[in-house]
VMD Tcl script that draws the C-alpha trace (Angstrom):
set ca {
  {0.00 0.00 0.00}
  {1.24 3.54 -1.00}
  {1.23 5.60 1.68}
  {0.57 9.70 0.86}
  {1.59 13.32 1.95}
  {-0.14 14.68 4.77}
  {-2.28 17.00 2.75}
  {-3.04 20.66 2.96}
  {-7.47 20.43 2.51}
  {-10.42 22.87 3.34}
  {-12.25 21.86 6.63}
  {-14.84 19.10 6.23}
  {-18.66 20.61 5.92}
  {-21.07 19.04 8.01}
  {-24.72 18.34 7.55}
  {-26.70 20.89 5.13}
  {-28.27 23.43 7.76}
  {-31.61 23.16 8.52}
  {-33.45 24.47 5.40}
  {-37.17 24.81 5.15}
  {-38.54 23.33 1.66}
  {-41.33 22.86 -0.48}
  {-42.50 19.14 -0.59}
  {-41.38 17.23 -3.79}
  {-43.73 15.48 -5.84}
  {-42.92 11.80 -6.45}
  {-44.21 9.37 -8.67}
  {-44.56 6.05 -7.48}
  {-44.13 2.93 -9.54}
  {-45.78 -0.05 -10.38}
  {-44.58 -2.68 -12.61}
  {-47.58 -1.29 -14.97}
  {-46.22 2.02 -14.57}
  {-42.51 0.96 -14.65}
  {-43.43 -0.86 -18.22}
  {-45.02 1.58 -19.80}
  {-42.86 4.74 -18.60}
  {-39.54 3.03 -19.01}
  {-40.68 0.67 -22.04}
  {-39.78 -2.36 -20.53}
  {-41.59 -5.77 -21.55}
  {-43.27 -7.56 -18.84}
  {-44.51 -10.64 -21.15}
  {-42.72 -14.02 -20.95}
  {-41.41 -15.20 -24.39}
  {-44.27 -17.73 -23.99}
  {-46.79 -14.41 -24.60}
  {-45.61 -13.72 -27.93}
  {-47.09 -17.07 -29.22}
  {-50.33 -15.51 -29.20}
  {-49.81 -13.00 -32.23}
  {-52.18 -11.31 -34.19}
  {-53.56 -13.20 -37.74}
  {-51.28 -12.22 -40.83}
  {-48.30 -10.85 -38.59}
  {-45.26 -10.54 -40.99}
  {-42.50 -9.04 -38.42}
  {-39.20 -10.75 -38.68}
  {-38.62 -13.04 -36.01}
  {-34.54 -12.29 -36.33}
  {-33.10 -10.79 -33.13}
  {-32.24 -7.09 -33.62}
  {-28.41 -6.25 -33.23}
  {-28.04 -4.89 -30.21}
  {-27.01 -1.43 -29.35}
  {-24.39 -0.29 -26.98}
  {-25.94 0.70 -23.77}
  {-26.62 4.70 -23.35}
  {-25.85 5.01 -19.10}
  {-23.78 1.73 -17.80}
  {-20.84 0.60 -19.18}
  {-20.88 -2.42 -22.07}
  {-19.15 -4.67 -19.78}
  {-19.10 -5.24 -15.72}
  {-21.00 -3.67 -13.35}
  {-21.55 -0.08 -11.56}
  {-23.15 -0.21 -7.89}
  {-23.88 3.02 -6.31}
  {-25.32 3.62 -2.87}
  {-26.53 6.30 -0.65}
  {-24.96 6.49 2.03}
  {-25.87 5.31 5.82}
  {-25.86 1.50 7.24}
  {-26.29 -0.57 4.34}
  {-27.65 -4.05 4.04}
  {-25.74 -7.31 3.86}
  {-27.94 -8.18 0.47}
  {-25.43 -4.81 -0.70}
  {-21.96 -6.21 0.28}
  {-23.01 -9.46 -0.10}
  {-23.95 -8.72 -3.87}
  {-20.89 -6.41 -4.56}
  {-19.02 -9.35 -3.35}
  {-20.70 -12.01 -5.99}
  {-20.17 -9.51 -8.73}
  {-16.35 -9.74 -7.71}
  {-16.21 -12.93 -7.74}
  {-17.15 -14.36 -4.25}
  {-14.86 -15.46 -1.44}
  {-11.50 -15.44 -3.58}
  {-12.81 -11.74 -5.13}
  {-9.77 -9.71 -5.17}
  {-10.97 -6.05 -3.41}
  {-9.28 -2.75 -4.05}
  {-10.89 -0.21 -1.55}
  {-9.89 3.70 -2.12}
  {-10.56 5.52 0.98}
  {-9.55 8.93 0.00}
  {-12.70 10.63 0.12}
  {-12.39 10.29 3.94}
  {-9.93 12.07 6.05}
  {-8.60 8.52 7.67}
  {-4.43 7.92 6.71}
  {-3.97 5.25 8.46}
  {-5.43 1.63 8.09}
  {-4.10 -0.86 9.73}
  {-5.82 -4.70 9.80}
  {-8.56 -3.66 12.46}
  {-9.70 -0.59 10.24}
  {-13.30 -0.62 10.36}
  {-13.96 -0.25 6.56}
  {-12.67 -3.82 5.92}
  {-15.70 -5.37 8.01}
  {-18.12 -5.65 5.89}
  {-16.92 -7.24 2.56}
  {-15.40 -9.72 5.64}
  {-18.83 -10.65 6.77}
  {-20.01 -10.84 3.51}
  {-17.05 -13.65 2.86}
  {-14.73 -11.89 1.03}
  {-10.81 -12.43 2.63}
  {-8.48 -10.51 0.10}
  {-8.60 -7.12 0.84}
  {-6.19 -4.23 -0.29}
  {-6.29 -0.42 0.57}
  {-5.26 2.22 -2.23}
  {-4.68 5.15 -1.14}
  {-2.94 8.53 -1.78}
  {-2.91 12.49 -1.58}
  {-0.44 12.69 -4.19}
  {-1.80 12.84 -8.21}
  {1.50 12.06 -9.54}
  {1.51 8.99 -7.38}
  {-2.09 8.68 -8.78}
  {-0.85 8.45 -12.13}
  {2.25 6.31 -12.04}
  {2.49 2.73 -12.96}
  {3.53 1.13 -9.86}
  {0.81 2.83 -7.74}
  {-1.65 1.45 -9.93}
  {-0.39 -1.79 -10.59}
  {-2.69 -2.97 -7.77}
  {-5.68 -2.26 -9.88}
  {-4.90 -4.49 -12.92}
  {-5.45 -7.40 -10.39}
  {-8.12 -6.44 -9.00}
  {-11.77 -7.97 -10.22}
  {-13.64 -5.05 -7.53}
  {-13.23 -1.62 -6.23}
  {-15.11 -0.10 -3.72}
  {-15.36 3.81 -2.84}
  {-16.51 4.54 0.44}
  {-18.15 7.80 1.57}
  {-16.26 11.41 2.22}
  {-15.79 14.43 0.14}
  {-15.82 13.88 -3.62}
  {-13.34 16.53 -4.40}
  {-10.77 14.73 -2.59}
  {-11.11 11.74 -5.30}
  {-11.34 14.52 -7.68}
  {-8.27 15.91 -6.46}
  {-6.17 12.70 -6.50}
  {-7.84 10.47 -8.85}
  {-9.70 12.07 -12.08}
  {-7.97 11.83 -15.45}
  {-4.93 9.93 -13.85}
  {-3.61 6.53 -14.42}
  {-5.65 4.71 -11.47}
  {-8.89 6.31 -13.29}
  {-8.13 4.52 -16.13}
  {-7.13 1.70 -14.53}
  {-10.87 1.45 -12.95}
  {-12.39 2.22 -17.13}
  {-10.29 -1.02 -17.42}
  {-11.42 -2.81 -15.02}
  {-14.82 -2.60 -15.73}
  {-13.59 -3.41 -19.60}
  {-12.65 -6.98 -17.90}
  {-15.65 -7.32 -16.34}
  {-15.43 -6.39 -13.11}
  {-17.16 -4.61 -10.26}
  {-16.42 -0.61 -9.34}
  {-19.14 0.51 -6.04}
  {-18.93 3.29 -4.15}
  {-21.20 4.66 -1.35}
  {-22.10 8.58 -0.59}
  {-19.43 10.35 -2.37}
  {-17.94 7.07 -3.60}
  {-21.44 6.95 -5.87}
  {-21.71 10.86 -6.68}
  {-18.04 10.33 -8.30}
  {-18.99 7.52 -10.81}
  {-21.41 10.01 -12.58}
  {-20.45 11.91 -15.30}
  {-21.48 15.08 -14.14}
  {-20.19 15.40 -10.53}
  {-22.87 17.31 -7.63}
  {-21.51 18.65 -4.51}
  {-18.06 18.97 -5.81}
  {-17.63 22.63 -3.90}
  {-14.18 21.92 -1.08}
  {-15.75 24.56 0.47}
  {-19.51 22.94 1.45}
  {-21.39 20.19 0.51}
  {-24.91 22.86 0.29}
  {-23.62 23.45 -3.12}
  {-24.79 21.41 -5.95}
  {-22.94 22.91 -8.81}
  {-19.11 23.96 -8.79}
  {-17.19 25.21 -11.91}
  {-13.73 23.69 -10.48}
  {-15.92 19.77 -10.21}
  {-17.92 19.14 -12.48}
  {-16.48 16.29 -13.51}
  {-16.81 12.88 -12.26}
  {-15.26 9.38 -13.39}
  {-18.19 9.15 -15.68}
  {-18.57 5.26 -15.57}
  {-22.73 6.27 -15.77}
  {-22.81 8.04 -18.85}
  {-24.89 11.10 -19.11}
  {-26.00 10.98 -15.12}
  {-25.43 13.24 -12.15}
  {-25.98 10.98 -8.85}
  {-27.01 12.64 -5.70}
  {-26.79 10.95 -2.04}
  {-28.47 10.42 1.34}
  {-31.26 11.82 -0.47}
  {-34.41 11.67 1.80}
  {-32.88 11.54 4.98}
  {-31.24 14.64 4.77}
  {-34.38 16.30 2.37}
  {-32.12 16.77 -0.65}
  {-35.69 15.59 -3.01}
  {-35.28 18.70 -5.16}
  {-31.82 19.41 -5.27}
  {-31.06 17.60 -8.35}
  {-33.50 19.97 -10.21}
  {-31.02 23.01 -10.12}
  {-28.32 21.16 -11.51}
  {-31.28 19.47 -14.84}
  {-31.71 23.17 -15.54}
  {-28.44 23.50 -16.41}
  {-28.07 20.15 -17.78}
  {-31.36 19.05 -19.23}
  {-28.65 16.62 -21.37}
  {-28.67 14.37 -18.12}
  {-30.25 11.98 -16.30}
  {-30.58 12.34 -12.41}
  {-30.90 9.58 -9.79}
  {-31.07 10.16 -6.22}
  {-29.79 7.74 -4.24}
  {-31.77 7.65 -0.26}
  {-29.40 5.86 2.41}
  {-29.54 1.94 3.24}
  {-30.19 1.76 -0.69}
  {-27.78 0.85 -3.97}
  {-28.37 0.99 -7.78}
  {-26.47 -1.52 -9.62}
  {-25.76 -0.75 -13.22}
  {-25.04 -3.55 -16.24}
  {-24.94 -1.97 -19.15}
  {-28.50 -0.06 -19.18}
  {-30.52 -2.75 -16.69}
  {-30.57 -0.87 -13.31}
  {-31.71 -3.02 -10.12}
  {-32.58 -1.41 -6.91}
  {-31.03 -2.87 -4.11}
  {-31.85 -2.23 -0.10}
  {-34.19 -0.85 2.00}
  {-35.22 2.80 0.69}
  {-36.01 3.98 -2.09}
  {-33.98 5.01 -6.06}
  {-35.52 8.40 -7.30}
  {-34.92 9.22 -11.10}
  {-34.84 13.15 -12.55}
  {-35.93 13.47 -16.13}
  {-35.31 16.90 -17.10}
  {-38.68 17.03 -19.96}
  {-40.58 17.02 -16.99}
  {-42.38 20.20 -16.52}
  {-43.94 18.80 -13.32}
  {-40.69 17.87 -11.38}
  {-42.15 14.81 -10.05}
  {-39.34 12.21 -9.35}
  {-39.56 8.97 -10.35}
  {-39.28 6.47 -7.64}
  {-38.38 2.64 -7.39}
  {-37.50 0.55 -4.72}
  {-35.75 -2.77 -3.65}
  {-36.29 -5.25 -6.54}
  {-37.40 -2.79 -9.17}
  {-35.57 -3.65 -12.61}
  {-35.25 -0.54 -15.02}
  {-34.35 0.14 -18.24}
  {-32.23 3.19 -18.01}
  {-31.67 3.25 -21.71}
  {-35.02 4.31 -22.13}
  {-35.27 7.43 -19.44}
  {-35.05 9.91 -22.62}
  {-38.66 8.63 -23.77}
  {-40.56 8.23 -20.29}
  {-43.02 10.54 -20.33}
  {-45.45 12.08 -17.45}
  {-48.48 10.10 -16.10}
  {-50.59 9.93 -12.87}
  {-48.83 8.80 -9.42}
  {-48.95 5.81 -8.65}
  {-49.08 2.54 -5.49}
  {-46.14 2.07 -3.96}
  {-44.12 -1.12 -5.43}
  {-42.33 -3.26 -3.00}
  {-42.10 -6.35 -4.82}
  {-42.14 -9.43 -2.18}
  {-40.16 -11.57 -4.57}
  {-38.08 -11.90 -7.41}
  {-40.89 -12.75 -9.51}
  {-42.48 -9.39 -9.79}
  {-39.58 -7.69 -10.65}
  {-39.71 -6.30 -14.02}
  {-37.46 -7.89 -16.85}
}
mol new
graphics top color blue
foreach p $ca { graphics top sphere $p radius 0.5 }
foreach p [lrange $ca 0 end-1] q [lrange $ca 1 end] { graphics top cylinder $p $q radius 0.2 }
display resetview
């Protein structure tokens, strides 16, 4: 492990102050809703037996097209912040290949220097059975971009970001050799998660980049995150500390992306464009065509095709979803 220069950095921000808002509209969704706004099929191939007299349509599969948000191969997982759920870790874990899963984690969004065998942020991939576990770490951007620092990433098959400051990963990591090195490992297949600012940063468009505060959703100097969700902005903690209409400021200035709000306890995880919603809370997704501002919402089990966002269009809220089993998920 590369250890770093004690670094000169602006004083940590706590939680936003206590801001009186307006109520934000959400849209609730239902697999009928979630099928018709996202234009995902709900049929089994054994519906499509049942077609109409004189159909001519070619029964070849269309080539498929590269997928518009995730990346073409491997996985994204982005959470929210707060506790999260064993079914999280556990699944990062899977996606990295189970108990011999070889784990990169890069702390520096936190202010920690040290981590030494008993550090608690190795606990959890630990209980969810995973044993080889490596820390990557540094203050230092030429250190960032040399070879040898980031050999340890060509080995890896997962990465995982925890929470902090995402300026500090700006700072250290974006554009450098370990930032490709994570492109690459997702090229391979592998698994890159990240909680809190360790999800904001895998969005292309960074929010909350200001070293200054975290109040501020929109700063010139970060912008720019590692962009492994193409055309997205990803906001955190997002109900439990009332951030429901933040993401609005930065679609005005951006009505090119796609926002999704992450609430604590809760993950997305990204193949290509099929999004699952993983945890106890709830997903919410910003579509900047809507004149209404009403978030989209999913929760734990919902399946989404985030390929489609650019044609969902506006319809009445809807019942909660909480699907009980795998089986009502939407595919």
């Amino acid at each position: 492990m590369r250890r770093a220069k004690t670094p000169t950095s602006p004083t940590d921000v706590g939680s936003r102050a206590a801001a009186k808002r307006s109520p934000a509209r959400r849209l609730r969704l239902t697999p009928a809703t979630l099928s018709t706004l996202f234009l995902i099929p709900v049929l089994s191939l054994g519906g499509l037996s049942g077609c109409a007299p004189g159909w001519t349509g070619s029964t070849a599969a269309p080539e498929e097209a590269p997928p518009r948000i995730g990346p073409a191969n491997g996985s994204v997982l982005v959470a929210g912040g707060g506790r999260l759920g064993p079914e999280i870790w556990e699944r990062f874990v899977e996606l990295a290949g189970g108990p011999d899963a070889r784990i990169v984690i890069i702390p520096t969004a936190g202010t920690d220097e040290e981590f030494p065998e008993t550090w608690p942020g190795f606990l959890p991939f630990r209980e969810a059975g995973a044993h080889n576990l490596t820390v990557l770490h540094t203050r230092d951007r030429g250190e960032a971009d040399s070879e040898v620092f980031a050999q340890l990433l060509r080995e890896a098959t997962g990465v995982w970001i925890p929470g902090g400051r995402q300026w500090r990963l700006v700072d250290s990591y974006l554009n450098t050799r370990v930032h490709q090195e994570l492109r690459d490992l997702l090229h391979r297949g592998g698994v890159v998660g990240g909680t809190s600012a360790g999800a904001s940063i895998q969005a292309e468009f960074l929010v909350r980049g200001d070293p200054s505060t975290n109040q501020v959703m929109v700063s010139p100097d970060y912008e720019e995150g590692f962009g492994f969700l193409t055309g997205t902005a990803v906001d955190q903690h997002l109900l439990t500390r009332a951030r429901e209409n933040d993401l609005w400021e930065v679609l005005q200035l951006r009505p090119d992306l796609l926002g999704i709000g992450l609430d604590e306890g809760t993950a997305l995880l990204v193949t290509g464009d099929r999004a699952e919603v993983i945890g106890s809370s709830e997903v919410l997704f910003y579509l900047p065509s809507d004149q209404t501002r009403t978030p989209r919402i999913a929760r734990a089990g919902a399946i989404i095709d985030l390929g489609a966002w650019s044609s969902v269009s506006v319809s009445s809220p809807a019942d909660d979803w909480e699907p009980s089993s795998p089986d009502r998920s939407l595919r």
